[in-house]
N, C-alpha and C positions, 0 to 999 in steps of 0.2 A: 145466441143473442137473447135479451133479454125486453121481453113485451110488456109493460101493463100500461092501467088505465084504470085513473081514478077519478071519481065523481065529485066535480066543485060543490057540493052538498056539504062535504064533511062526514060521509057517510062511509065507515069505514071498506075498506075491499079487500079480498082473498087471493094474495097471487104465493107462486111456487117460489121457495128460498133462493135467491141470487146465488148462494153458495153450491149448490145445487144437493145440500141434505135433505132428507125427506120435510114431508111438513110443508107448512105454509106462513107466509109471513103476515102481517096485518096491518095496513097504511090508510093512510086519509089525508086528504089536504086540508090544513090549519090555516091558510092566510092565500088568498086568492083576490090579486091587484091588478093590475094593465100592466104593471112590468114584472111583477114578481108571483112567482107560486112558492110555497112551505109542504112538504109532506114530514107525513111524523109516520116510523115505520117500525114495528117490532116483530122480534121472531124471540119464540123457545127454544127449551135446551133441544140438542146438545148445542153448545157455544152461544146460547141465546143470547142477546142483544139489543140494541136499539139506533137507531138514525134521521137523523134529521138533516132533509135537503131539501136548500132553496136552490131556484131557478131566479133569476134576475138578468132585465134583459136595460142594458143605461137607456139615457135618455135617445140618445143619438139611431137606439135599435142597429147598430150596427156588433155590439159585444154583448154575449151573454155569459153570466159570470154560475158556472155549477157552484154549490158550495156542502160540501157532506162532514157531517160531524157524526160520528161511531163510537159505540160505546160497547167491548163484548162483556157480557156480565162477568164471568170469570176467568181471567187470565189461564190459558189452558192446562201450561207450563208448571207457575207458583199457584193455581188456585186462589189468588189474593184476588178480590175485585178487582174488573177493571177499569181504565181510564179511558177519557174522551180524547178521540184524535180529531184532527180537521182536515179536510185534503180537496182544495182550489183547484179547478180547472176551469180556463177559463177561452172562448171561441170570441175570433173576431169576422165579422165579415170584412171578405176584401174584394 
């Protein structure tokens, strides 16, 4: 499972790579609203990278919509930079 916790300051925090490589990644919350949270998150090589996820919860607070946009710096494979993906998940209460 994966734990953090980051400070609505904008102050950045140290947690252990999701990936589970050595090292540490580095985040901070960028935009802190009543419905939405932003974290901006990066890590180093090896596969270093970066992510940005919002939290956004609608008006109705019954749906909260993840939203993860990933970028890993060098495609592993061709070595070419890499490109930005997006990947929705999205909870409803019932």
């Amino acid at each position: 499972s994966i734990k953090e916790c980051y400070n609505f300051s904008g102050e950045t925090s140290l947690h252990s790579r999701r990936d589970k490589r050595w090292g540490k990644h580095r985040g901070k919350v960028v935009v802190a609203t009543e419905g939405k949270v932003e974290l901006d998150i990066k890590w180093d090589d090896p596969h270093g990278g970066e992510l940005k996820e919002t939290f956004e919860v609608d008006k109705s607070g019954n749906e909260l919509t993840h939203t993860s946009v990933i970028k890993v710096n060098n495609d592993a494979t061709t070595r070419k930079p890499g490109e930005w993906f997006t990947y929705y998940s999205v909870y409803k209460r019932s």
